[in-house]
C-alpha positions as CSV (number, residue, x, y, z in Angstrom):
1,X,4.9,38.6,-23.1
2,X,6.0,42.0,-21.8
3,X,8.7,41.9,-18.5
4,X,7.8,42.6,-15.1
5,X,7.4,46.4,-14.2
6,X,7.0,47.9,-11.1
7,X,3.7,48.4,-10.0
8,X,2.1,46.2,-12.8
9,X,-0.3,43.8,-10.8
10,X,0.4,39.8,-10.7
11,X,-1.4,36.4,-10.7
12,X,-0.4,33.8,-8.3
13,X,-1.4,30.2,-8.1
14,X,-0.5,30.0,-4.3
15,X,-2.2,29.8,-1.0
16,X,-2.3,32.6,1.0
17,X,0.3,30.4,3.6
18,X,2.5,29.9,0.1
19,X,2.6,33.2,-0.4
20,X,3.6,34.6,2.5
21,X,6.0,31.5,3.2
22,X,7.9,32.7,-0.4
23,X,8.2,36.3,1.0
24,X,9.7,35.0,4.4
25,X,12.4,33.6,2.3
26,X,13.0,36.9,0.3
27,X,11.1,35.9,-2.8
28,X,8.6,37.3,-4.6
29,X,5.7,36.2,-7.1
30,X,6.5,37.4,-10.2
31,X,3.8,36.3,-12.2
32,X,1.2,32.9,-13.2
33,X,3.1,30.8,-15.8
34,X,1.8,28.1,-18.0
35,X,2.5,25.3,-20.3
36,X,0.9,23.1,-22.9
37,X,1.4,20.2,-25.8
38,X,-0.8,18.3,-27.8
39,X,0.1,14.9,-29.4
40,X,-1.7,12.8,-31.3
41,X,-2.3,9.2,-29.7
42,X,-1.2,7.5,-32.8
43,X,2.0,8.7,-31.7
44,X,1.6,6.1,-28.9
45,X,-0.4,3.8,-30.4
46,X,-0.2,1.2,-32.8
47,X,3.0,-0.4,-32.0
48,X,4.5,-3.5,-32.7
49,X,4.3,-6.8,-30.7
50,X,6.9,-6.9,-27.8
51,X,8.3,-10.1,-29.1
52,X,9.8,-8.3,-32.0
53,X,11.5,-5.5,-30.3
54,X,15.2,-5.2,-29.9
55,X,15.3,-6.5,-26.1
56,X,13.6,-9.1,-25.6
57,X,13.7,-10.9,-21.8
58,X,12.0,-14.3,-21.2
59,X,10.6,-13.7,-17.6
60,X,10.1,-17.1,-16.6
61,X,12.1,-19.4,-18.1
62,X,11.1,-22.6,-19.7
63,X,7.5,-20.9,-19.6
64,X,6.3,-20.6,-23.6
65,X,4.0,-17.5,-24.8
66,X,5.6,-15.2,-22.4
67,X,8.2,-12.7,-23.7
68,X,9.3,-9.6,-21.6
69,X,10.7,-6.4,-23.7
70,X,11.7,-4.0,-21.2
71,X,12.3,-1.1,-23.7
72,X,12.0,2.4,-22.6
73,X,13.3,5.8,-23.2
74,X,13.8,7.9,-26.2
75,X,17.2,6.6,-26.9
76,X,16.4,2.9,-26.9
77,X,14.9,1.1,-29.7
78,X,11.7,-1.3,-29.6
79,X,7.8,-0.9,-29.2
80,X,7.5,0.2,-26.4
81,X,9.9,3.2,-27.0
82,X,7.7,5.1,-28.8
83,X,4.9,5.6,-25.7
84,X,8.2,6.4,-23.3
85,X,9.6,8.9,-26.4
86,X,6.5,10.6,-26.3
87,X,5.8,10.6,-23.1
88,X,9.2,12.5,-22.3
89,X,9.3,15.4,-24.8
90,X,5.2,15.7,-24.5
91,X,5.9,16.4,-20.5
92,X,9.4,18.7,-21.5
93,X,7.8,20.8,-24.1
94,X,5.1,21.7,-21.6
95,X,7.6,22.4,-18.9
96,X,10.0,24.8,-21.4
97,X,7.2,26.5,-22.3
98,X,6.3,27.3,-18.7
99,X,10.3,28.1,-18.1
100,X,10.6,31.1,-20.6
101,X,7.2,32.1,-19.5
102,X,8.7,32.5,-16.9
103,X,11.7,34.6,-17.9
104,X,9.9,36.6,-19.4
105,X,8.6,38.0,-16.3
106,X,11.5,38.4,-15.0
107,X,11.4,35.8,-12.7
108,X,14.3,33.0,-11.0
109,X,11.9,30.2,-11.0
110,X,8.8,28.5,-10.2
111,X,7.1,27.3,-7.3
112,X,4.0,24.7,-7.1
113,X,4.4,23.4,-10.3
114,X,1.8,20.4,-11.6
115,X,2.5,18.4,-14.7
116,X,-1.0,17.1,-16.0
117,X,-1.9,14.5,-18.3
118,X,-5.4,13.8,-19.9
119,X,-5.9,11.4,-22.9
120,X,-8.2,13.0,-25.4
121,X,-10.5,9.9,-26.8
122,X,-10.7,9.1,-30.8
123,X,-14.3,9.8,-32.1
124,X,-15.6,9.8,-35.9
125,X,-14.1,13.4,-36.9
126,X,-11.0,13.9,-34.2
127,X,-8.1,11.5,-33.7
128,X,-7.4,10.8,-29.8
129,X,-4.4,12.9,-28.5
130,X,-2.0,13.2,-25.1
131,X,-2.9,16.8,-23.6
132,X,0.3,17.8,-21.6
133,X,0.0,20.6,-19.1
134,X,1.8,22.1,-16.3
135,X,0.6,26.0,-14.3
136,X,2.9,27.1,-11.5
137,X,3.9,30.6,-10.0
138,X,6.8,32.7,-11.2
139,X,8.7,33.8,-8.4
140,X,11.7,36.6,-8.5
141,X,14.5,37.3,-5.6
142,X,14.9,41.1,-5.4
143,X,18.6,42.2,-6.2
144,X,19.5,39.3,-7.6
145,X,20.4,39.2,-11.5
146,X,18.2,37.0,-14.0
147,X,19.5,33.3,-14.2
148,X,20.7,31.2,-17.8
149,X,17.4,29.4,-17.2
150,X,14.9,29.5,-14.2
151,X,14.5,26.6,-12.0
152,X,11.0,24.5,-11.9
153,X,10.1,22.9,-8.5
154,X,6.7,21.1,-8.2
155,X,7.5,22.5,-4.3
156,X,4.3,24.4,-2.1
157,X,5.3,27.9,-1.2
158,X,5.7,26.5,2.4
159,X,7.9,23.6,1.1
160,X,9.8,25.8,-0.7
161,X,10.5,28.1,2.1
162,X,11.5,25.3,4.2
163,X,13.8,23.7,2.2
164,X,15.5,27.6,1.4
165,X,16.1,27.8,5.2
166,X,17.3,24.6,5.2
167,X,20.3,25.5,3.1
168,X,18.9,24.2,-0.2
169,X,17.5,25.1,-3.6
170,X,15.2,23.4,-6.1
171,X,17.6,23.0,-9.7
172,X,14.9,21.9,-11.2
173,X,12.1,19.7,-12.2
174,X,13.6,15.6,-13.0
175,X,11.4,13.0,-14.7
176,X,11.9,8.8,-14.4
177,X,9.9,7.3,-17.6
178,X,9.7,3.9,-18.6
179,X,8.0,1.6,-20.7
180,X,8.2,-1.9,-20.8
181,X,6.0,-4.5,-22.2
182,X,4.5,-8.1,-22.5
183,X,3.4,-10.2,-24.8
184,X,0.7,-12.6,-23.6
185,X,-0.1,-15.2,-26.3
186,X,-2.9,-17.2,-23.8
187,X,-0.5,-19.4,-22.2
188,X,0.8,-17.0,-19.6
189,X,-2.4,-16.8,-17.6
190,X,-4.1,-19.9,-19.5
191,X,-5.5,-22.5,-17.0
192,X,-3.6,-25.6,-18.2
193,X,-0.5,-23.7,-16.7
194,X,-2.3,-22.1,-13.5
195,X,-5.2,-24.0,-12.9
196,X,-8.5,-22.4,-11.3
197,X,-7.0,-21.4,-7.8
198,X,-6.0,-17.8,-7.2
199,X,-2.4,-17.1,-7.7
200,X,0.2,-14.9,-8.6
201,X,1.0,-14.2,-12.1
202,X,5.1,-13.8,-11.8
203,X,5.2,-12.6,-16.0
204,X,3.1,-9.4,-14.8
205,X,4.8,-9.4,-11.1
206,X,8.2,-8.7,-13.2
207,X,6.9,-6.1,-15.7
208,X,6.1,-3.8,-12.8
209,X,8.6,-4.3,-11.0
210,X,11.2,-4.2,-13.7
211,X,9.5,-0.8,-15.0
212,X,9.4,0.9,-11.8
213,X,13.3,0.0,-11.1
214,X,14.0,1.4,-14.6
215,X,12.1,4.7,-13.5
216,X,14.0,5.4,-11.2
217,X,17.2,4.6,-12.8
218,X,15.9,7.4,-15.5
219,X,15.2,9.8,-12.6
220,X,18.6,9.5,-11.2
221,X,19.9,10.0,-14.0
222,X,18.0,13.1,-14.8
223,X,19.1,14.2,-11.3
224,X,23.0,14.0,-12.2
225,X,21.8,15.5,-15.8
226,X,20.7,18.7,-13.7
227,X,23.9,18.9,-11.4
228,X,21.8,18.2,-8.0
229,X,22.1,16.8,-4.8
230,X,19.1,14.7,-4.6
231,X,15.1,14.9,-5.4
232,X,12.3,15.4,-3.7
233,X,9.3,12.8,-5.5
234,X,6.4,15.0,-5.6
235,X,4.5,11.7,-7.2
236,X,4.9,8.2,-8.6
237,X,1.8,6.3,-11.3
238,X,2.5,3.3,-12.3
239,X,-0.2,2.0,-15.1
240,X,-0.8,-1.3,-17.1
241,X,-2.9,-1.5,-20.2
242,X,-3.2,-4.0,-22.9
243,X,-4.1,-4.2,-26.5
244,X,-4.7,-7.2,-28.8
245,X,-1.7,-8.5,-30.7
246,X,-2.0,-8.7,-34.3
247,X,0.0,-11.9,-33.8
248,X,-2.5,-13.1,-31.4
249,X,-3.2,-12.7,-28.0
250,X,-2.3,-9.4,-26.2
251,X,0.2,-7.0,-25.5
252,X,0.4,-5.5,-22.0
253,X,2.0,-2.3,-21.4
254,X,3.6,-1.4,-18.4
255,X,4.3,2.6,-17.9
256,X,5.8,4.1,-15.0
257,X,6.6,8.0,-14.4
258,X,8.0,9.6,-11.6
259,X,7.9,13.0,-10.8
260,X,10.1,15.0,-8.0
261,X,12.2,17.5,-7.6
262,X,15.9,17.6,-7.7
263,X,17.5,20.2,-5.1
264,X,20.9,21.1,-4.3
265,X,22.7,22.4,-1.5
266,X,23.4,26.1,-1.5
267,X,24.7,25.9,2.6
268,X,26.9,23.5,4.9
269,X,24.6,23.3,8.0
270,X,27.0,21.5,9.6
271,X,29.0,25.2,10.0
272,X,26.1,26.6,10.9
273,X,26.5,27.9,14.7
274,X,24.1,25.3,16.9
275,X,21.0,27.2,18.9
276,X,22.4,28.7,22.0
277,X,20.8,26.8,25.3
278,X,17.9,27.6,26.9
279,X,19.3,29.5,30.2
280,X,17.6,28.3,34.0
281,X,18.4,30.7,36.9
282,X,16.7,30.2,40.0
283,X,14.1,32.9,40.8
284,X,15.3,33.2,44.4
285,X,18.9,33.8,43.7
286,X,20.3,37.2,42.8
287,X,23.9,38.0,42.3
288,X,26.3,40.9,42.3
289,X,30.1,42.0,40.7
290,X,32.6,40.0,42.8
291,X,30.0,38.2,44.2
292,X,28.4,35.6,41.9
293,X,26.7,32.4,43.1
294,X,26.7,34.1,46.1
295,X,22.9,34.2,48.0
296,X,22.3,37.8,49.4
């Protein structure tokens, strides 16, 4: 894709307020950027049981047929590793592909990013596949030279303006993924061990909380990775499916993604001069050199 020139007309996915919030702030739009990747659904599919991976966490013990893996991220080993591996680079690809779209036009970053994921469903001549997609607006700060790499901020225009005046800046887009997962052999849920009353299941209690706390032990650490300050969660799933065990029973899977954005100060408010006061005189009072306070 050719750079920007002058006069060459651009696409915007903002508002009309976005836009004219990013121009209050000395940005421009630069340009409608996109990004996209495919995987199959085999990819995350067709793993192993839980109670043969790497980690494997009784969650209540002295309670049989109940085995919690928490296993997640690229890095770690185990069944459930696969869904969070794919998961991750399926999302990243999308959002690199957005970023040099990006510098191509010329652009510092992008505002109003939204990372979208569809499952494509298996039918007799197509495997199923993870669709990854994210569309945002390019947006350029005139005078300034072209960054190493833009930033990506899932930010409104009118966020984004706000948090600029506020003495910050989006670094960039941070991800918390994690998979963990259960194996369920009957006995977890069965009624000899809960009877017929309505209760709380503590094995599927922990998965989700234990996969949420993970998330966002990932999104921190994606927050460090990018040299910021802090995020800003733009949103938070948190989904639990099951497939049957070739062992027996069923495997529950547990997947949690956060999304935000991580921002770092560019200003010290703190030296920032307070708002002067707002000044009373009395409207009968008028007062002269050498004279002041004085009533005339």
């Amino acid at each position: 894709m050719a750079g920007l020139r002058r006069g060459r007309v651009w696409g915007s996915a903002l508002s009309a307020d976005g836009f004219a919030a990013i121009r209050s702030v000395g940005f421009e739009p630069a340009g409608q950027v996109f990004g996209a990747a495919v995987y199959q659904l085999s990819a995350t599919a067709g793993v192993s049981c839980p109670g043969t991976g790497a980690r494997n966490v009784d969650a209540s013990p002295g309670a049989p047929g109940r085995t919690l893996a928490v296993v997640s991220g690229p890095g770690i080993p185990g069944p459930a590793a696969r869904i969070a591996q794919a998961l991750y680079h399926g999302r990243w690809i999308a959002i690199d592909r957005m970023a040099a779209e990006c510098a191509d036009l010329g652009g510092h970053g992008i505002v109003g990013a939204s990372v979208q994921v569809r499952e494509i469903p298996a039918d007799s001549l197509t495997a199923g596949a993870v669709e990854f997609k994210v569309i945002g607006t390019a947006v350029r700060a005139s005078g300034c030279p072209p960054l190493a790499r833009p930033f990506a901020s899932g930010l409104s225009g009118q966020d984004f303006a706000k948090l600029v005046m506020a003495g910050w800046m989006p670094a960039g887009i941070a991800l918390g993924i994690s998979v963990a997962a259960l194996h369920d052999n009957g006995l977890t849920t069965g009624p000899s061990r809960w009877g017929t009353a309505n209760a709380e299941v503590p094995a599927y209690t922990d998965l989700m909380v234990k996969v949420r706390q993970d998330a966002r032990s990932r999104l921190e650490q994606a927050v460090r990775g990018l040299g910021a300050d802090g995020t800003v969660v733009s949103g938070m799933t948190l989904r639990v499916h099951g497939d049957a065990c070739r062992r027996g029973g069923t495997d529950h899977f547990a997947e949690a993604v956060i999304t935000g954005t991580a921002v770092v100060r560019f200003a010290d408010q703190r030296r920032t001069a307070p708002p002067p006061g707002l000044a009373v005189l009395s409207l009968g009072a008028k007062t002269t050199s050498g004279n002041s306070g004085k009533r005339r």
